[in-house]
N, C-alpha and C positions, 0 to 999 in steps of 0.2 A: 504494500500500500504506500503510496508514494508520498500520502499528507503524512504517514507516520514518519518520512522522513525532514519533509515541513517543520513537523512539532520538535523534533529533536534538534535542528539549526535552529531553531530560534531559543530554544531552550540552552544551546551552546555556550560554556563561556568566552571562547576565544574563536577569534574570525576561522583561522585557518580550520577548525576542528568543522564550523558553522560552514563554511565554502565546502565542505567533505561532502556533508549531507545535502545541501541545498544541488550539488552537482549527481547525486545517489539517484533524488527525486527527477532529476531533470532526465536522468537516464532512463527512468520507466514510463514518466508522463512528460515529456518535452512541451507540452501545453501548460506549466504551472508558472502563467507570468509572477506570482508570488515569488517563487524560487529564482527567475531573472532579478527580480527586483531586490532580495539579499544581497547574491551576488553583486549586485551595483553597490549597493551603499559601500560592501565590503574593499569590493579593489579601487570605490571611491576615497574610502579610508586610507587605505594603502598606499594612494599616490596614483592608483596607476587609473589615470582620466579618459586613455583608449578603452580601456578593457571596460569600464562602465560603463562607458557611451555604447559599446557592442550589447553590452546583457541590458541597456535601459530600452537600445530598439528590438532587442528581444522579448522582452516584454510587453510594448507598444503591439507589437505583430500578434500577441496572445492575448492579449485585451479586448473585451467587445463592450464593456461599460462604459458610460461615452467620459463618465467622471473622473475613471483612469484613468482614459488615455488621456483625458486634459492633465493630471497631473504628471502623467509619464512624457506627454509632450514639454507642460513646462521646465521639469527638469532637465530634459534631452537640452532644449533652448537656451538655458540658463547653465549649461557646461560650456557652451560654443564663445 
């Protein structure tokens, strides 16, 4: 079950451990823009502003509520 890997990144204490799981889920349900969206904040953390920008339009493209993709747009926006 792929949300039980959801509950357990965000339940993570440390990024690296959380990027584990959140990439675990993405391998069974590649549909969990939640799991892109981890991944962003996390290699947003880290510095790395490419790899973000990658998992925040992966997200965008798994998003159908129009409320997310407004905020997944504004962030995408507000990296550039």
């Amino acid at each position: 079950n792929p949300y039980q890997w959801l509950e357990q990144a965000y339940a993570a204490k440390d990024n690296k451990k959380a990027a584990l799981y959140f990439q675990k889920a993405l391998k069974k349900a590649p549909y969990l823009h939640q799991a892109y969206l981890g991944l962003y904040q996390i290699n947003l953390a880290e510095g790395k502003t490419l790899k973000a920008k990658q998992m925040l339009t992966k997200a965008l493209e798994w998003s159908y509520e129009v409320e997310e993709r407004k905020m997944y747009k504004y962030k995408l926006y507000s990296l550039r």
